[in-house]
C-alpha angles and dihedrals in degrees: 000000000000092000135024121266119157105247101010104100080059095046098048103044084045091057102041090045081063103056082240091109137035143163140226142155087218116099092199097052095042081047097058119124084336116155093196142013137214126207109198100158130148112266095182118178124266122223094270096054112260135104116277096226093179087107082053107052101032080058089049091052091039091053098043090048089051089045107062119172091335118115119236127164104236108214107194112209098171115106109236136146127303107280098027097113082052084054086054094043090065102057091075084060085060092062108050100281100316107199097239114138112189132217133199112222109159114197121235105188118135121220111263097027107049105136106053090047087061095048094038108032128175089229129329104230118206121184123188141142088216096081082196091057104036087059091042082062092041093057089054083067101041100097091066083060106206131116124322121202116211115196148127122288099258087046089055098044096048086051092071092044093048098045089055092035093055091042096057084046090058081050095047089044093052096039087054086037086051087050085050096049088041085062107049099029111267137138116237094198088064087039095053106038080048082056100044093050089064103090097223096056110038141210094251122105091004098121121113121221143107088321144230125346128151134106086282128040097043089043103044095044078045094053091030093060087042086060092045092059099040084067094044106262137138114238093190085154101040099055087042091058083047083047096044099052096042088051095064093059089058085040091060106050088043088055091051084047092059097042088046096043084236147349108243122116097354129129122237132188122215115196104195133037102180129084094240131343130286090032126092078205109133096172113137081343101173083229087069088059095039083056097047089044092046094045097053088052086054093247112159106228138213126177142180129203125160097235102350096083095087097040087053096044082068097066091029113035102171097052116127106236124194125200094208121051089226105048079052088059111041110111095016126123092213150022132216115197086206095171132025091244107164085233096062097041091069108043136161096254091175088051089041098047083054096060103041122089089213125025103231121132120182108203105209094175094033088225095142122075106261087221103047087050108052081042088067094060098261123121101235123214108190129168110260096003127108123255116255125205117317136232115316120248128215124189091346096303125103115233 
């Protein structure tokens, strides 16, 4: 596979060892014969915010062309804005009344854990206009046997939006609740697994840190607050969520600056390139704009993922990538937990406060204990926890 997803290079060549799964770049052979077809193509955001359909459309064209007069019934996964299935749905009407009926199914797997997700899903929502083929979709699902949510196409597709859009809003909450706590001395841990606790609200999405990053959360707020304003609304909420989380990234590197005295030819290590574990995804990873913020400071960078390093190399070739955590640190006067990675969650604080220059770890997942930590001689820097003693002084000057 051309990515990495637990369980999918199994899955796949299982699959495709059985006949029951093949592959092609040719629409009219993938076409053939085929009941129902499913457009999961990318829709990434363009630089002035809103979804690039082109993917979209050319497959719509390309689909309709390989149909001819067959009926299918077209199934559209990717997620695009409201109205697009409608979009779709008229490119039958181009070609003389095409039987082509088209249903909404937005996807809801989260990176990392894909395939259970699939297999085990919350609810499969299914949005048409066309009752018959709204319920021939809905019987493809019937053997998972969980909710199915029958609705019209701009319901369906809204679904997908709001859900994202509702859960980077727990995060920025959470994120603007931890600055709060920093100031007058709680903890944001205690506040949020008090608030978690409470049904209504959820423990889900309620961890402070550097943010959301991913192919999903920052695009779709993004596209979801275009579309507002394309219809004349205000998404005062929406672009605050956008504002919030860029802002602790910000808040982050100014934090180390202060500690450090400056950022200027110093060396710091960041555990952790993807946007969450068990993903090579470096997509809006918050690294990426850890990386762009400490290079234009002239930090000299080294950083250390499981499987991201490659992946981030793309967008920065020149980035120096360590296998071991500890290798990344020796000689830096600071550490950034960037992703909540197992591994880094149980490091060697006595090797590694052996190989730093200077003993600061930010803890931009706040995955270490704040008081095991400092007792291990580092200044610690979490998300909603209040900052400890900093860096000790002899004879005037900070080691």
């Amino acid at each position: 596979m051309p990515f990495f997803e637990p369980g999918l290079d199994e899955l796949v060549r299982k699959g495709y060892q059985a006949g029951t799964l093949t592959f092609t770049t040719a629409y009219a052979d993938a076409l053939d014969g085929a009941e129902f077809v499913f457009i999961a193509v990318g829709t990434p955001t363009t630089p002035s915010g809103h979804p690039d359909l082109s993917n979209v459309r050319s497959a719509g064209r390309e689909i309709v062309r390989c149909l001819g007069n067959r009926r299918a019934i077209l199934v559209s996964k990717s997620t695009a804005p409201v109205g697009i299935s409608q979009t779709l749905e008229h490119l039958h009407q181009l070609d003389g009344g095409l039987d082509l009926p088209i249903v909404a199914n937005p996807e809801f797997l989260r990176e990392g854990s894909a395939i259970h997700d699939f297999m085990e899903p919350d609810r499969v929502v299914l949005g048409s206009d066309d009752h018959e083929a709204r319920a021939a979709v809905g019987e493809l699902y019937e053997e998972l046997d969980k909710p199915i949510i029958y609705t019209d196409m701009k319901s369906a597709e809204m679904v997908k939006y709001a859900c994202n859009a509702f859960l980077a809003t727990k995060i920025s909450f959470i994120n603007e609740i931890a600055e709060i706590c920093e100031r007058v001395g709680a903890d944001v841990r205690d506040v949020a697994r008090g608030m978690g606790l409470d049904h209504r609200i959820g423990a889900h999405f309620l961890n402070a840190g550097v943010g959301f990053g991913g192919s999903c959360l920052p695009k779709d707020v993004r596209a979801l607050s275009h579309l507002a304003a394309v219809y004349g609304s205000h998404p005062q909420l929406l672009n605050a969520v956008l504002e919030i989380n860029s802002e602790q990234r910000r808040r982050l590197v100014g934090r180390l600056r202060n500690v450090l005295g400056g950022l200027r030819g110093t060396k710091i290590a960041i555990l952790g390139l993807a946007f969450k574990p068990d993903t090579d995804d470096v997509r809006d990873a918050p690294s990426l704009d850890l990386i762009n913020l400490l290079e234009y400071e002239e930090v000299r960078i080294t950083a250390c993922d499981p499987i991201a390093a490659e992946s981030a190399r793309r967008v920065f070739p020149d980035l120096e990538c360590e296998e071991d955590p500890l290798l990344a640190a020796t000689g830096c006067d600071a550490l950034i937990i960037a992703t909540e990675w197992q591994q880094f969650r149980n490091l060697d604080l006595d090797a590694l406060r052996r190989v730093m220059r200077t003993p600061v770890i930010a803890d931009g997942r706040n995955v270490l204990d704040a008081e095991t930590v400092r007792r291990k001689g580092f200044v610690y820097l979490g998300f909603g926890v209040a900052d400890g003693p900093g860096l000790p002084v002899v004879a005037g000057v900070t080691v």
